[in-house]
TORGU-233782 format. One record per atom (N, C-alpha, C): residue in one letter; residue number from 1; atom name; chain; y, z negated, x. Coordinates in Angstrom, 2 decimals. Atoms other than C-alpha are relative to their C-alpha. Layout:
BEGIN
 residu num atome chaine      py      pz      px
      A NUM    CA      A       Y       Z       X
...
This chain:
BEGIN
 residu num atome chaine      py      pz      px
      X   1     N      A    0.93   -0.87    0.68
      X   1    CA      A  -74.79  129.71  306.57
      X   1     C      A   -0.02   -0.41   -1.48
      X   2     N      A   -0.40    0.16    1.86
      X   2    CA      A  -74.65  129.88  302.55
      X   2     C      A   -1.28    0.98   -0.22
      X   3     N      A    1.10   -0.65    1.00
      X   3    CA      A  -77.63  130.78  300.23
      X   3     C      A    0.43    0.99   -0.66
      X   4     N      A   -0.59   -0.63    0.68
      X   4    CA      A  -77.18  133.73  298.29
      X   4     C      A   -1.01   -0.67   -1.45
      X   5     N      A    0.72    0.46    0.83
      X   5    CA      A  -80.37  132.43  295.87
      X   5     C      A   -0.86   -1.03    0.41
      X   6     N      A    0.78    0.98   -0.44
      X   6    CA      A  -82.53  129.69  295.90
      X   6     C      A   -1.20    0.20    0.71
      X   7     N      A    1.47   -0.30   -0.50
      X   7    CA      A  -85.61  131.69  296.74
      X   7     C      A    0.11    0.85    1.22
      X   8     N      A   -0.47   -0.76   -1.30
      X   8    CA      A  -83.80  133.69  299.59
      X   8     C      A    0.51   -0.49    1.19
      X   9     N      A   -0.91    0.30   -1.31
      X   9    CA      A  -83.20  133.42  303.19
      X   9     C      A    0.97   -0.39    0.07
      X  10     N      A   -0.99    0.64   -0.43
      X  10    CA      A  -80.28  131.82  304.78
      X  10     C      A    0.70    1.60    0.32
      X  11     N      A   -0.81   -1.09   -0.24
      X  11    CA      A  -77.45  134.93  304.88
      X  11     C      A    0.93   -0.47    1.25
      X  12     N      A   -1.04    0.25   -0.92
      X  12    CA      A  -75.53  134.71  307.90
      X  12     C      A    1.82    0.15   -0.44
      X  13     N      A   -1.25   -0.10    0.54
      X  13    CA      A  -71.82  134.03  307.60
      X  13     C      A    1.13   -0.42    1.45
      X  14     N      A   -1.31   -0.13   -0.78
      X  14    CA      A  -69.88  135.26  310.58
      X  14     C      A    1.53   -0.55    0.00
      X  15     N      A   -1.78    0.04    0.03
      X  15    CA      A  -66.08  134.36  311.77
      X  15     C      A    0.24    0.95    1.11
      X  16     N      A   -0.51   -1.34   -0.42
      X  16    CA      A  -66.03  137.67  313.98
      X  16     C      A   -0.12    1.15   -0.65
      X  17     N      A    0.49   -1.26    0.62
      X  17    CA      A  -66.26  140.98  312.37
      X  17     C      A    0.26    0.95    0.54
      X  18     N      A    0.22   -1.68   -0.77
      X  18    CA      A  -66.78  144.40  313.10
      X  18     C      A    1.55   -0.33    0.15
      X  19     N      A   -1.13    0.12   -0.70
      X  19    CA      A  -62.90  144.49  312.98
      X  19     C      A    0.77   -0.68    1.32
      X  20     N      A   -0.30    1.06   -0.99
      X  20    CA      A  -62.41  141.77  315.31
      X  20     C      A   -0.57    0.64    0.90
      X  21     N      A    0.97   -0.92   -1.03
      X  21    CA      A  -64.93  143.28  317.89
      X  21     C      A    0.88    1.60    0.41
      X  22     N      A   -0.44   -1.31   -0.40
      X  22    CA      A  -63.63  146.52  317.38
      X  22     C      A    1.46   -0.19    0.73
      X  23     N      A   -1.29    0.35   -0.41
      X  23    CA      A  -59.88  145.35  318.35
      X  23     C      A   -0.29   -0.75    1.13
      X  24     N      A    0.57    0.57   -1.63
      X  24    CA      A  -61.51  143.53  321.14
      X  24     C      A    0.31    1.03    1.15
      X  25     N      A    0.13   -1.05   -0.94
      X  25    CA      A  -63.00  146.35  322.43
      X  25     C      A    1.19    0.93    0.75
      X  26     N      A   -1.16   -0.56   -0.15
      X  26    CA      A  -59.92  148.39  322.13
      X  26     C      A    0.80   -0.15    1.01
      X  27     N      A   -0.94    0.62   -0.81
      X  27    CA      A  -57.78  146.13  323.62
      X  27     C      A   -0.23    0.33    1.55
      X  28     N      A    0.66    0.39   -1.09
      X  28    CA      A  -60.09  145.01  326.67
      X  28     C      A    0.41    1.76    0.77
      X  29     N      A    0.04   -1.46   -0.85
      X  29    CA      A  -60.38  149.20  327.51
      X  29     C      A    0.88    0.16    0.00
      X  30     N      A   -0.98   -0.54   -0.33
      X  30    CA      A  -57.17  149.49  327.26
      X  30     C      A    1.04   -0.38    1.31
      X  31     N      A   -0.44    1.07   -1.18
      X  31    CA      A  -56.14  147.00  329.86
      X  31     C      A   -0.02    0.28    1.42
      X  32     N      A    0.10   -0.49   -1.55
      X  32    CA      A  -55.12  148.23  333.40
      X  32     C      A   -0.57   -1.90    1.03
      X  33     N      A    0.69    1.62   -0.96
      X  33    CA      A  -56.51  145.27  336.36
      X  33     C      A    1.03   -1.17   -0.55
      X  34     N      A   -0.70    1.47   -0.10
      X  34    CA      A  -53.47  142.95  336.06
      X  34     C      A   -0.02   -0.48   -1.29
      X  35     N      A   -0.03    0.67    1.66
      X  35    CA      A  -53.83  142.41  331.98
      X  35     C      A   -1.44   -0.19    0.41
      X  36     N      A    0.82    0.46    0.35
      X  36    CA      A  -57.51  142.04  332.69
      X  36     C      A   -0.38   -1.42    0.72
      X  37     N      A   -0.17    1.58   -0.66
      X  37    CA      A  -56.77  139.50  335.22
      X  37     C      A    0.51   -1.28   -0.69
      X  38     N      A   -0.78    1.19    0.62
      X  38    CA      A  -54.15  137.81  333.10
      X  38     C      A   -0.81   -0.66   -1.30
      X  39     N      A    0.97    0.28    1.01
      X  39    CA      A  -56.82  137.67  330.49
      X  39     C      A   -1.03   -0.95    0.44
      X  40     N      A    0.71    1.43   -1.20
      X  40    CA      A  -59.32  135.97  333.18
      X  40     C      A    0.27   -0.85   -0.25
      X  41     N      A   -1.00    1.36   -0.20
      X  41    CA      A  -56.59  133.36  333.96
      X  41     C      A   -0.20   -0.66   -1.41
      X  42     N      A   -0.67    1.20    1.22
      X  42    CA      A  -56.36  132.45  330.31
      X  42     C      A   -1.60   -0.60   -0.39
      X  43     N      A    1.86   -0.01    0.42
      X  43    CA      A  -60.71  132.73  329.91
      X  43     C      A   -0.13   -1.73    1.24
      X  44     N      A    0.50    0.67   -0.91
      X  44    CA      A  -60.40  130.31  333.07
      X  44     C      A    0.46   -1.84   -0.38
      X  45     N      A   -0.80    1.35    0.42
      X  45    CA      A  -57.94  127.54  331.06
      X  45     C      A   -0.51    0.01   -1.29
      X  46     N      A    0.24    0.55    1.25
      X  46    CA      A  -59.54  127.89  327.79
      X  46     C      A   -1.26   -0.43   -0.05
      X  47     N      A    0.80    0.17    0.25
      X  47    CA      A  -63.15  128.47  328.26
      X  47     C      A   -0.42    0.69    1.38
      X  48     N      A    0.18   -0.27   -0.97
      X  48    CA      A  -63.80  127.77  331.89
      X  48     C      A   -1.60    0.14    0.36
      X  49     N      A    1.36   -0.01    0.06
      X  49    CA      A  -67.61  127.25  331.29
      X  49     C      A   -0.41    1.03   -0.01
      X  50     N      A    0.20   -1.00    0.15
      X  50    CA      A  -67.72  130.33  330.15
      X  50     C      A   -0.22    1.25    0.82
      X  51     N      A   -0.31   -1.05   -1.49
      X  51    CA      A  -66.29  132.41  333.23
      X  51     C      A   -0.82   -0.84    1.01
      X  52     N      A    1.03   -0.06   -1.18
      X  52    CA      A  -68.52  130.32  335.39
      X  52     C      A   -1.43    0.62   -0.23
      X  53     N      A    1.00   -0.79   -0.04
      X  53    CA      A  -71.44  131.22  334.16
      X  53     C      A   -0.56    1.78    0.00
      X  54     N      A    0.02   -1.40   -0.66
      X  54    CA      A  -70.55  134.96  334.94
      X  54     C      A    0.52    0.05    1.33
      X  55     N      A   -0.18   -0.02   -1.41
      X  55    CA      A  -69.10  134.14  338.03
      X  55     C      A   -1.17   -0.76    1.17
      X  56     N      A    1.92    0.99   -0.62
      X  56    CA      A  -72.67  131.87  339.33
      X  56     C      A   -0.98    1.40    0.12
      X  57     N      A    1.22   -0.71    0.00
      X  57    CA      A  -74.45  135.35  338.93
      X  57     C      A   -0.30    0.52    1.81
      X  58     N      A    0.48   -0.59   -1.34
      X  58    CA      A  -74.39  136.65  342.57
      X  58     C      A   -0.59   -1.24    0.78
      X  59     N      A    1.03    1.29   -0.55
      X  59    CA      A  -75.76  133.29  343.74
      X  59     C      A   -1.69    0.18   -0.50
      X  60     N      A    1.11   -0.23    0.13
      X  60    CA      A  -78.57  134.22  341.71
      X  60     C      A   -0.60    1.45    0.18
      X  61     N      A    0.50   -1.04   -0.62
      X  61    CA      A  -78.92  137.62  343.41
      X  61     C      A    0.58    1.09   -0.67
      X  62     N      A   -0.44   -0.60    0.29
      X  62    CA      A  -76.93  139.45  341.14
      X  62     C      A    0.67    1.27    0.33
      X  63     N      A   -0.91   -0.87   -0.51
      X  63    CA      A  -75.03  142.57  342.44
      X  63     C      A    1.42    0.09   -0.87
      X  64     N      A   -1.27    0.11    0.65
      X  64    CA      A  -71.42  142.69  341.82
      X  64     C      A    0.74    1.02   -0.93
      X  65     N      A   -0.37   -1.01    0.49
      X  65    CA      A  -71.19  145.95  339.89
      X  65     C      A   -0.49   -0.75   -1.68
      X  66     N      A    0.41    0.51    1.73
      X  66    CA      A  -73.60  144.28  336.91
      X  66     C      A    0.72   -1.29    0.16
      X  67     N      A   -1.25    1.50   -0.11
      X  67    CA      A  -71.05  140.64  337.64
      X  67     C      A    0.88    0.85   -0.50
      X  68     N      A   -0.65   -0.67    0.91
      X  68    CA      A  -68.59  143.47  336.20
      X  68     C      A   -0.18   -0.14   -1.37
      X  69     N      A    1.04   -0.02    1.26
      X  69    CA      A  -70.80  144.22  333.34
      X  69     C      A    0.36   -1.21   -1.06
      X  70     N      A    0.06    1.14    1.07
      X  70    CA      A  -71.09  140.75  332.09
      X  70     C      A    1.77   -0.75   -0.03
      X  71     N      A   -1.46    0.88    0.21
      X  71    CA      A  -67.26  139.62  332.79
      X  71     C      A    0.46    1.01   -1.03
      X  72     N      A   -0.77   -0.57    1.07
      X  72    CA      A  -66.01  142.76  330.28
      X  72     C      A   -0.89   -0.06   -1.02
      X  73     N      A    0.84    0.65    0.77
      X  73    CA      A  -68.85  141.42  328.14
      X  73     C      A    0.72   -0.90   -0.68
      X  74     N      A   -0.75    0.90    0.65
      X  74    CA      A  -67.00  138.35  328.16
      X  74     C      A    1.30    0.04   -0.44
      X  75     N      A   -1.39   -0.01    0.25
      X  75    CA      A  -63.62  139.52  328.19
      X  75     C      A    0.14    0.98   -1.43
      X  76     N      A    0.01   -0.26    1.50
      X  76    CA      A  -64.57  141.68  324.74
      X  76     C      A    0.36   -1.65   -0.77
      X  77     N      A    0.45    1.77    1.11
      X  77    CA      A  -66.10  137.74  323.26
      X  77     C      A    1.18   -0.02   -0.11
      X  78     N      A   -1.30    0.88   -0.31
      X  78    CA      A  -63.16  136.17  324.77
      X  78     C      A    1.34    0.57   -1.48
      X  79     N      A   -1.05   -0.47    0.73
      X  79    CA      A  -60.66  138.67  322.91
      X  79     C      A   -0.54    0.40   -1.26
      X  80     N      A    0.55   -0.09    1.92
      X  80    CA      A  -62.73  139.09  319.39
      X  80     C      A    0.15   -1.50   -0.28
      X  81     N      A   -0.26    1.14    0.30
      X  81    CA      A  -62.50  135.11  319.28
      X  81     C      A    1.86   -0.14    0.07
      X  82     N      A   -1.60   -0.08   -0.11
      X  82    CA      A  -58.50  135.34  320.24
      X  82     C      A   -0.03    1.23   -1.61
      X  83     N      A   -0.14   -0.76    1.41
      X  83    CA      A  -58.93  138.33  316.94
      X  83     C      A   -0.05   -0.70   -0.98
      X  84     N      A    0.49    0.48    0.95
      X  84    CA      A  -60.46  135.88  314.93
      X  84     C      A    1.02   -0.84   -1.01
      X  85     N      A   -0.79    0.92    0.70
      X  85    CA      A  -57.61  133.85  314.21
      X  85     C      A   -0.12   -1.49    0.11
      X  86     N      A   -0.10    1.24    0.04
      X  86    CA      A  -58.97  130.87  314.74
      X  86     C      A   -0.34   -1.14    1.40
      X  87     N      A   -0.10    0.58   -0.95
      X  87    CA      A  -59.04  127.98  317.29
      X  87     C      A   -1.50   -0.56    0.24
      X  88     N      A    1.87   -0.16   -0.62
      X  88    CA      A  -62.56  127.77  319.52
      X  88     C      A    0.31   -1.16    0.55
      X  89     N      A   -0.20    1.07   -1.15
      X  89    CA      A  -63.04  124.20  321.15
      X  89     C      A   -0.79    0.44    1.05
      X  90     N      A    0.38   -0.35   -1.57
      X  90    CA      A  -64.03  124.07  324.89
      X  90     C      A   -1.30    0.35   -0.34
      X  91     N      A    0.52    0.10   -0.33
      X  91    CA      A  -67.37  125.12  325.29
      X  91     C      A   -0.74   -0.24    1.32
      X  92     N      A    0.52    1.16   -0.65
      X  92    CA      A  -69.37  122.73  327.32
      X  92     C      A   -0.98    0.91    1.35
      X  93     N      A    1.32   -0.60   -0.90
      X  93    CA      A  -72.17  123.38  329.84
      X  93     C      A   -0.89   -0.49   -0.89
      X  94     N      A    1.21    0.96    0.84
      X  94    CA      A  -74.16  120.92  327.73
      X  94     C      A   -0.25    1.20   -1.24
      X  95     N      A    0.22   -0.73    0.57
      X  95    CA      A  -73.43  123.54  325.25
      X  95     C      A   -0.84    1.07    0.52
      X  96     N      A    0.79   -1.32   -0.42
      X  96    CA      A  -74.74  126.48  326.97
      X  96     C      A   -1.58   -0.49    0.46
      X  97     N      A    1.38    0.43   -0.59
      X  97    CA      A  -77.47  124.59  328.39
      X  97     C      A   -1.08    0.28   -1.33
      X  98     N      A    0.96   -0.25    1.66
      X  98    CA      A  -78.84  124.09  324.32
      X  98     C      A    0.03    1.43   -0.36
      X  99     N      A   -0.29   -1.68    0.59
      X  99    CA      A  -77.92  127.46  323.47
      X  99     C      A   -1.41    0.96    0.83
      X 100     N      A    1.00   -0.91   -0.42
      X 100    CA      A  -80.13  129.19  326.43
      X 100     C      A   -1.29   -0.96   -0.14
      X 101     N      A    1.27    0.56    0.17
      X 101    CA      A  -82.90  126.52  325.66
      X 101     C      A   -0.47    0.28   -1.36
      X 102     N      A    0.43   -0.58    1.13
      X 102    CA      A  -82.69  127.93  322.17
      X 102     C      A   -0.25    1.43   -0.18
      X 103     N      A    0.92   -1.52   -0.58
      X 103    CA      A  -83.41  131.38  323.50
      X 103     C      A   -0.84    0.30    0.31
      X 104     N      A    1.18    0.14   -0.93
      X 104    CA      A  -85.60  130.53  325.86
      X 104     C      A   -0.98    0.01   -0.99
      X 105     N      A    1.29    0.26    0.83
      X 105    CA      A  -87.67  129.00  323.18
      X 105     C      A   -0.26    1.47   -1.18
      X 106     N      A    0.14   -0.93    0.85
      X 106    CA      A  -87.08  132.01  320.72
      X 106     C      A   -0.86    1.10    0.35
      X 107     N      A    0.42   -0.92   -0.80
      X 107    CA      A  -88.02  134.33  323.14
      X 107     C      A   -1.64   -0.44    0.37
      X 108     N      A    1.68    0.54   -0.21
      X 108    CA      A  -91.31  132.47  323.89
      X 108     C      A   -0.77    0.07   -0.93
      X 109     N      A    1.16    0.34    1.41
      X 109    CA      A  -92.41  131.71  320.39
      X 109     C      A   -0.17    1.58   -0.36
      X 110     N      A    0.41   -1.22    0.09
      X 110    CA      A  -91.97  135.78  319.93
      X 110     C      A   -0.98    0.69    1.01
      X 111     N      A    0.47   -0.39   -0.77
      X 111    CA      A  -93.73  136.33  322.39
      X 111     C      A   -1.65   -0.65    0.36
      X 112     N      A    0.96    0.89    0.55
      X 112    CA      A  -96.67  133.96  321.84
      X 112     C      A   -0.70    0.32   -1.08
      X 113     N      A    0.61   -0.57    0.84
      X 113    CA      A  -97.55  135.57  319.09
      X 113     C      A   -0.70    0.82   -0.14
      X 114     N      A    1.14   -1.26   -0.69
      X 114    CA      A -100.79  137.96  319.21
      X 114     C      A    0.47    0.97   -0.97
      X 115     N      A   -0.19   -1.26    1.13
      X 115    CA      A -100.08  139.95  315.99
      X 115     C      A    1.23    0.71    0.91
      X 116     N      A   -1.56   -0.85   -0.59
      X 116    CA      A  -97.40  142.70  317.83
      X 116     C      A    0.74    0.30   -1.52
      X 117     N      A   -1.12   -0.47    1.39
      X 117    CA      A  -95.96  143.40  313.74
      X 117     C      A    0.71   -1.54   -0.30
      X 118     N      A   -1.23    1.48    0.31
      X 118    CA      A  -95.09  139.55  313.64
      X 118     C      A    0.77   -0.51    0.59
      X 119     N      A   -0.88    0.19   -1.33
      X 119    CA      A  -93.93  139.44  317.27
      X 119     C      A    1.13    0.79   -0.67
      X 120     N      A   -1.20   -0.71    0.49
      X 120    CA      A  -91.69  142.17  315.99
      X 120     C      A    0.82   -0.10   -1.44
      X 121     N      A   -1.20    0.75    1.80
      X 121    CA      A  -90.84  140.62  312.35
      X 121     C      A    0.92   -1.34    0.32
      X 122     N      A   -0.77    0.96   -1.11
      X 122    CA      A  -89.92  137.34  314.90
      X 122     C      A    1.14    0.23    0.08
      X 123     N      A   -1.31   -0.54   -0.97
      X 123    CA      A  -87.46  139.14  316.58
      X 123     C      A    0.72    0.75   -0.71
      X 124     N      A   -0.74   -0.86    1.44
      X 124    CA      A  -86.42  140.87  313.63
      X 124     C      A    1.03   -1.16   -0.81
      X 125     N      A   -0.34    1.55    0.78
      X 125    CA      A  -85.54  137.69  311.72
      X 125     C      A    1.09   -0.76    0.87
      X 126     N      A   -1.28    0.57   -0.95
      X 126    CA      A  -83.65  136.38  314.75
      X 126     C      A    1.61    0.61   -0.17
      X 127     N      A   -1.05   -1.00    0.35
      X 127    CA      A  -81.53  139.20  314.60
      X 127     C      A    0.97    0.25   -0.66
      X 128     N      A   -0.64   -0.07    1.13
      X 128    CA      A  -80.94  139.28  311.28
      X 128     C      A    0.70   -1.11   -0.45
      X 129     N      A    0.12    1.38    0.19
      X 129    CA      A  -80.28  135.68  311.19
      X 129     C      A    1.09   -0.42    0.60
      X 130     N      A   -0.82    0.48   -0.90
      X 130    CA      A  -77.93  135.45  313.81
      X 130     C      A    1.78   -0.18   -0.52
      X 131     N      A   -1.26    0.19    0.53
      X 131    CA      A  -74.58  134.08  312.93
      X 131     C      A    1.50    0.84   -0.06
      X 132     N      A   -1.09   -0.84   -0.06
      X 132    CA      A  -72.29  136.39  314.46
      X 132     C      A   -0.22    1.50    0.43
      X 133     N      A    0.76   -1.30   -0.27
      X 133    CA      A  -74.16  139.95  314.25
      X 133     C      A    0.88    0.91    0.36
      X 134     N      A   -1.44   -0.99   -0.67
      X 134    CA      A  -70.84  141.89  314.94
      X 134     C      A   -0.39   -0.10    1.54
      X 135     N      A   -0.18    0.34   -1.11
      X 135    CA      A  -70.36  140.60  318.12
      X 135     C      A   -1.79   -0.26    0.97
      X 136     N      A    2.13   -0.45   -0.44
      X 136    CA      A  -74.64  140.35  319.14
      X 136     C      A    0.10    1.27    0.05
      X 137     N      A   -0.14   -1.02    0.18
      X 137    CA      A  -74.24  143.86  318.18
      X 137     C      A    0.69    0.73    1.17
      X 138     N      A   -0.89   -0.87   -0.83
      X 138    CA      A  -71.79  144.65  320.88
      X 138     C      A   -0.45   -0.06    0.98
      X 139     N      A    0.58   -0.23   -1.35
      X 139    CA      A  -73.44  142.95  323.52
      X 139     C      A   -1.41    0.29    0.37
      X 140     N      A    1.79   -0.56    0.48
      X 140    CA      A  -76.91  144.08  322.63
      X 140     C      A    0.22    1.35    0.79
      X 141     N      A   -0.43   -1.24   -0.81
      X 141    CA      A  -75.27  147.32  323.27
      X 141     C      A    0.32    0.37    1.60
      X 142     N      A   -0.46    0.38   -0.98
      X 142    CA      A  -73.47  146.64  326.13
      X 142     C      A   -1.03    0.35    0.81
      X 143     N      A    1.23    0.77   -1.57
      X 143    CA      A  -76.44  145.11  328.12
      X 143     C      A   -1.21    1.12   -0.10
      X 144     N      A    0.96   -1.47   -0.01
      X 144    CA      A  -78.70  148.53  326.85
      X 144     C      A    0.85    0.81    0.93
      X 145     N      A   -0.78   -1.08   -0.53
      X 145    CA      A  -76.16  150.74  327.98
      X 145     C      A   -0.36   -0.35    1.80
      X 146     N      A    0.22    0.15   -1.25
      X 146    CA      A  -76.18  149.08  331.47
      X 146     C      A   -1.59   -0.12    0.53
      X 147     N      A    1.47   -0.02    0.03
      X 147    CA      A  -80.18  148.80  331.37
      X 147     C      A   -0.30    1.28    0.35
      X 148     N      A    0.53   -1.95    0.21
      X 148    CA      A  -80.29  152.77  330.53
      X 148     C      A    0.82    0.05    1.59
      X 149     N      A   -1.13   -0.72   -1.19
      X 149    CA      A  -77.72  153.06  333.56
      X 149     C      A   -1.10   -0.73    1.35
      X 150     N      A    0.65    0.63   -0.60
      X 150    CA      A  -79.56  150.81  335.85
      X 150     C      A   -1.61    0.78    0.44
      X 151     N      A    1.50   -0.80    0.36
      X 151    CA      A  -83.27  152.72  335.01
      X 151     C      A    0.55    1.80    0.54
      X 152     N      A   -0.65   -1.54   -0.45
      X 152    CA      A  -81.02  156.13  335.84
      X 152     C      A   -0.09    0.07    1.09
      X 153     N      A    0.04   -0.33   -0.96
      X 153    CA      A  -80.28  155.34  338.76
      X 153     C      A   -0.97   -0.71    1.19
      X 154     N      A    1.51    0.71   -0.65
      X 154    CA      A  -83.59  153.40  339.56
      X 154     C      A    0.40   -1.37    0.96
      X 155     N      A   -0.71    1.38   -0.87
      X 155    CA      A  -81.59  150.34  340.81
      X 155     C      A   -0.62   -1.44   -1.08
      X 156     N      A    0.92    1.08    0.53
      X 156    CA      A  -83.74  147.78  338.37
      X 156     C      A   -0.10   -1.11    1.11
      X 157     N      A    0.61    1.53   -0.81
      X 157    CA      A  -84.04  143.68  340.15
      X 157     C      A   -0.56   -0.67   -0.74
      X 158     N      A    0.44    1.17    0.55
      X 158    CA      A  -85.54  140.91  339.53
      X 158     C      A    1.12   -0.83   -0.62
      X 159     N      A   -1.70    0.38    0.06
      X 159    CA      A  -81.82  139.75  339.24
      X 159     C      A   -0.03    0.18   -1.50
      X 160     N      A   -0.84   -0.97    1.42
      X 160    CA      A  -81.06  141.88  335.79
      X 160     C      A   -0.86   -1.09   -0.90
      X 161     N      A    0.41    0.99    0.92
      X 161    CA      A  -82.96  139.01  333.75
      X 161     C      A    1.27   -1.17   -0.01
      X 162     N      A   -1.12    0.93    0.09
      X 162    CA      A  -80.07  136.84  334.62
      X 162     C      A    1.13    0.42   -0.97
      X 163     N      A   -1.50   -0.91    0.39
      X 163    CA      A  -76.91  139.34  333.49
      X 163     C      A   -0.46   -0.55   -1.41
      X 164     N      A    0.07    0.38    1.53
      X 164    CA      A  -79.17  139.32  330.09
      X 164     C      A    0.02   -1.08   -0.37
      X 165     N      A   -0.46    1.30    0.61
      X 165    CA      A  -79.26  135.75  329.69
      X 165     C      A    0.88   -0.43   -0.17
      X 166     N      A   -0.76    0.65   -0.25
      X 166    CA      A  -76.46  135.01  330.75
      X 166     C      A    1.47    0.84   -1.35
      X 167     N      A   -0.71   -0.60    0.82
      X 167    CA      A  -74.78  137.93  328.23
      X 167     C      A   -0.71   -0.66   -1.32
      X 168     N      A    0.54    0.35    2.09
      X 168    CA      A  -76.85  136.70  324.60
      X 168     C      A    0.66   -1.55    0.71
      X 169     N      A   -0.44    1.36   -0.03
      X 169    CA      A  -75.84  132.90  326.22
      X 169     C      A    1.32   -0.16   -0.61
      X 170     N      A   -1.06   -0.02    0.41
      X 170    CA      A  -72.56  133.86  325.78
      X 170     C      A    0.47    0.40   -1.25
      X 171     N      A   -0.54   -0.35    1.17
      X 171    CA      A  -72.16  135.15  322.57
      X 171     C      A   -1.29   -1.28   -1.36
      X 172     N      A    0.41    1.00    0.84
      X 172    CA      A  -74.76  132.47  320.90
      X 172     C      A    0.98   -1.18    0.28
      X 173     N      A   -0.69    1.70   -0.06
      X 173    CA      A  -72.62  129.64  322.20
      X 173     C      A    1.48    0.35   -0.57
      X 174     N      A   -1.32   -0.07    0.85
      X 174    CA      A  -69.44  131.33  320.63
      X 174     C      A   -0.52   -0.38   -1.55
      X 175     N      A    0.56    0.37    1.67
      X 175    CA      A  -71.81  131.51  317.42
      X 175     C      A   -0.06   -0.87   -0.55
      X 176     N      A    0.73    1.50    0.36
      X 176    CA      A  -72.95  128.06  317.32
      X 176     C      A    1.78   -1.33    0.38
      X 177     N      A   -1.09    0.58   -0.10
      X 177    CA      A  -69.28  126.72  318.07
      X 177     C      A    0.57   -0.40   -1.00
      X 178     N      A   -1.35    0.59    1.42
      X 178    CA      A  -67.16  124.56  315.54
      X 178     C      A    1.35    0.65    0.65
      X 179     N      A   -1.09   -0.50   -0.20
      X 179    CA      A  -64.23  126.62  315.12
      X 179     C      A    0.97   -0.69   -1.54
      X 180     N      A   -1.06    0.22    1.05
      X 180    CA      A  -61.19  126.21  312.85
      X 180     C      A    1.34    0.95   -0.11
      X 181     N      A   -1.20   -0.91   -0.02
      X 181    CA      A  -57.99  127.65  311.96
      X 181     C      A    1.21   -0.12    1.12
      X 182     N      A   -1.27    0.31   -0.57
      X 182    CA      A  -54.92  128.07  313.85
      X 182     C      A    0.91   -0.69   -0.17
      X 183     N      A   -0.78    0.47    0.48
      X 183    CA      A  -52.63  126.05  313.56
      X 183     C      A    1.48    0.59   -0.13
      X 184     N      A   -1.08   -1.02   -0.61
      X 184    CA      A  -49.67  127.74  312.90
      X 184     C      A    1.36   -1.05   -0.05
């Protein structure tokens, strides 16, 4: 994160961008089963933490249609970080663990708050704040789209609190990752 002035907020300073995302996306939809498999396979040797914690969801009651959901969730991340150019180290569990304990808490302290315009300047600020808003952006979407779909067809669980954690987990712990260049 880099100052733009001394008296101003912290500006976020992404390494995905709309381009990256968008060539994700692209890609990912374009992908018949066996490229999204072979894509898996490589999610499972680079950033196996990652694919478990979308594959752990039907243990927690999940249904396997939203376990879809959040694996082409990840398999966008996965392939906007492969866009990015640059080299992602493993993320951890230890990582994800801090990551959703820094949600958790975000989500609480907004929520803790009686004023509803500061609850919502909170969550505003997060937002805006967030390191890699491209990619938040996609799965923000994402996880609405399947929400609106979910509420359609009146299939709502107790479950669907997981998918969402487990989708912002994944794209804060790409955020909060030391990355670097490729080596070429």
């Amino acid at each position: 994160m880099e100052r733009e002035h001394n008296d101003t907020a912290l500006t976020p300073t992404g390494r995905i961008s709309v381009r990256h995302v968008a060539a994700a996306m692209k890609k990912v939809q374009a992908m018949d089963v066996a490229q999204r498999v072979s894509l898996a396979d490589e999610i499972f040797i680079k950033q196996p933490n990652l694919l478990a914690s979308c594959l752990v969801q039907p243990r927690l009651g999940v249904d396997m249609q939203s376990v879809e959901v959040l694996l082409n969730i990840l398999l966008v991340c996965y392939q906007a970080m492969k866009e990015s150019g640059l080299e992602w180290p493993l993320i951890s569990e230890d990582d994800q663990e801090r990551q959703m304990q820094r949600m958790v808490g975000a989500v609480k302290f907004s929520q803790d708050i009686l004023d509803p315009a500061l609850a919502e300047a909170a969550r505003a600020q997060y937002l805006a704040n967030h390191p890699e808003q491209p990619l938040l952006a996609f799965v923000l979407s994402e996880s609405n789209t399947w929400l609106r779909d979910l509420a359609r067809r009146q299939t709502e669980s107790e479950a669907d609190k997981f998918v969402m954690m487990a989708s912002i987990n994944l794209v804060n712990c790409i955020a909060y990752a030391e990355s670097r260049p490729l080596r070429a």
